[in-house]
C-alpha positions as CSV (number, residue, x, y, z in Angstrom):
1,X,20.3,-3.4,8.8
2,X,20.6,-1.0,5.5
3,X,24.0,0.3,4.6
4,X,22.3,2.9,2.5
5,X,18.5,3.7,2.2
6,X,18.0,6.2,-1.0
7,X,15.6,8.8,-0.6
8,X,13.2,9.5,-3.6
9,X,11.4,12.9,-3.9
10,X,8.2,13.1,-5.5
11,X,5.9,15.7,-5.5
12,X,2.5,14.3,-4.2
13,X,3.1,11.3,-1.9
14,X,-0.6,10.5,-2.4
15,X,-0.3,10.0,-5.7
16,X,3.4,8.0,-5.9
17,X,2.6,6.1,-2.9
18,X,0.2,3.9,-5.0
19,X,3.0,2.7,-7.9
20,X,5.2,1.6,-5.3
21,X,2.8,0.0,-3.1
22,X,-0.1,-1.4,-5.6
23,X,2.0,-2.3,-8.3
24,X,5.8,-1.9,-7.8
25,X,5.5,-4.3,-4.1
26,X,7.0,-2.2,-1.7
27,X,5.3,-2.6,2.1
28,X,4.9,0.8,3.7
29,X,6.6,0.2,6.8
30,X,5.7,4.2,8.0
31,X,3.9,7.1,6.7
32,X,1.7,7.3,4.5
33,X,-0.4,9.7,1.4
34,X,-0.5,12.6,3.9
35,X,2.6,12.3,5.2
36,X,5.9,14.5,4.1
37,X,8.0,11.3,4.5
38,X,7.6,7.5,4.2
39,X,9.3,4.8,4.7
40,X,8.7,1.3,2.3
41,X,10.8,-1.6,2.1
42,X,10.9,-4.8,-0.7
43,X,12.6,-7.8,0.5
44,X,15.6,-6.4,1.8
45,X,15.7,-3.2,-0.3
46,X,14.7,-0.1,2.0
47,X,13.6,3.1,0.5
48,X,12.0,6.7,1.4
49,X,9.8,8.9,-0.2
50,X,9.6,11.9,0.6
51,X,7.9,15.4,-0.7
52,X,9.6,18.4,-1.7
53,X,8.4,20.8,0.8
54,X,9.7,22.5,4.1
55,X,11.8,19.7,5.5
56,X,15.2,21.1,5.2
57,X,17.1,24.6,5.2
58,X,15.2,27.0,2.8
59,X,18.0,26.9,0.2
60,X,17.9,22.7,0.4
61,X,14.1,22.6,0.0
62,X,14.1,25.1,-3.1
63,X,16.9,22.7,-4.6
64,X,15.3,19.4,-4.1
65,X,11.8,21.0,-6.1
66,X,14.3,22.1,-8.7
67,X,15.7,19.0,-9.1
68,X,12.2,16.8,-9.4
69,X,11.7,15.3,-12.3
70,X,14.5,16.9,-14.1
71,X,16.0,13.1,-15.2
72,X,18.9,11.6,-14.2
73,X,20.9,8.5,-15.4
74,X,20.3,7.1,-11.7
75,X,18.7,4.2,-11.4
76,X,18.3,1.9,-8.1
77,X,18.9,-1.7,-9.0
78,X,16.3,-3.5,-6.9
79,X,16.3,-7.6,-6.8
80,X,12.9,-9.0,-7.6
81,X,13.1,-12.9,-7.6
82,X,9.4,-12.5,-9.2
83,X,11.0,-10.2,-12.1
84,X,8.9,-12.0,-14.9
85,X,5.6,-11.5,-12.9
86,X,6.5,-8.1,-11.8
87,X,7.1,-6.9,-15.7
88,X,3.8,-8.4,-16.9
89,X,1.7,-6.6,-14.2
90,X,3.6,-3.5,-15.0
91,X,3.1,-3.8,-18.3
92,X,-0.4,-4.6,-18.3
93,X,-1.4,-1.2,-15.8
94,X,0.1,1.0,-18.2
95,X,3.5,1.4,-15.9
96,X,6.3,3.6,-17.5
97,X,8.4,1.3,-18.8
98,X,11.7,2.9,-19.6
99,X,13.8,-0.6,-20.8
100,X,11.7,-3.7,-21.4
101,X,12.8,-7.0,-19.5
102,X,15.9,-9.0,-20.9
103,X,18.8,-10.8,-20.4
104,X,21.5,-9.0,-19.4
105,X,25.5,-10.0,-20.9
106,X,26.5,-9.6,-17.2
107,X,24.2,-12.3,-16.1
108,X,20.6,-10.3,-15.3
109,X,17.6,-10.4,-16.1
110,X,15.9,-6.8,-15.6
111,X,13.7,-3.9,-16.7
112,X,13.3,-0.5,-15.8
113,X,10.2,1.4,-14.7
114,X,9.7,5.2,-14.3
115,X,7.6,6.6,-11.4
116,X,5.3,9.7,-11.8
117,X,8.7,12.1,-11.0
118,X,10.8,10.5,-13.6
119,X,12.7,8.4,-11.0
120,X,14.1,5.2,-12.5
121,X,14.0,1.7,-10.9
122,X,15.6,-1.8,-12.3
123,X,14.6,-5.0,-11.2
124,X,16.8,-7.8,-11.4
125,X,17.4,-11.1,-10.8
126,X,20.6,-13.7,-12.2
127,X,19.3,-15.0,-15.4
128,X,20.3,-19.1,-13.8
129,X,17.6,-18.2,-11.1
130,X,13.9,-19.5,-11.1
């Protein structure tokens, strides 16, 4: 059971769909490239995707498309106990990498990776794990 499950708005699922499940791991647990809303989930981490369209009051729709892929400081912290192998297969498909992998002061190892709409995502795990 999720406490919190972040929605992410993109604004073609067909073409975000692909980063988070080819290359980024997520399983898509509902939905799918046609679909206005999907739901994926990586280990424990639960996410949606959803596109900027007609969901919502008109007012709400019109601010989420203002809002895509405007940049924020946001970024969900995801752990990845395969970090290291993550990284290198990022890397090597030509994955917007915003902060390359390191160890963290605070105990981490992590990077960040953009998706197509800007949206930041840092996986983690504690740098005395294997």
């Amino acid at each position: 059971m999720a406490g919190v499950i972040p929605t992410i708005r993109v604004m073609d699922m067909a073409a975000s769909l692909p980063l988070y499940v080819d290359q980024l791991g997520f399983s898509l647990e509902r939905g799918g490239p046609t679909s206005d809303n999907s739901a994926l989930q990586r280990g424990d981490a639960q996410v949606m995707v959803e596109v900027a369209g007609h969901l919502y009051s008109p007012a709400y729709n019109d601010a989420i498309r203002k809002r895509i892929g405007t940049g924020s400081a946001v970024a969900l912290y995801i752990e990845a106990p395969d970090v290291d192998a993550l990284y290198d297969r990022l890397t090597a498909s030509g994955a917007n990498i915003v902060d390359p992998l390191a160890d963290r002061p605070w105990g981490q190892r992590e990077f960040t990776v953009a998706d197509p709409d800007g949206n930041w995502f840092t996986f983690w795990r504690a740098c005395d794990a294997s």
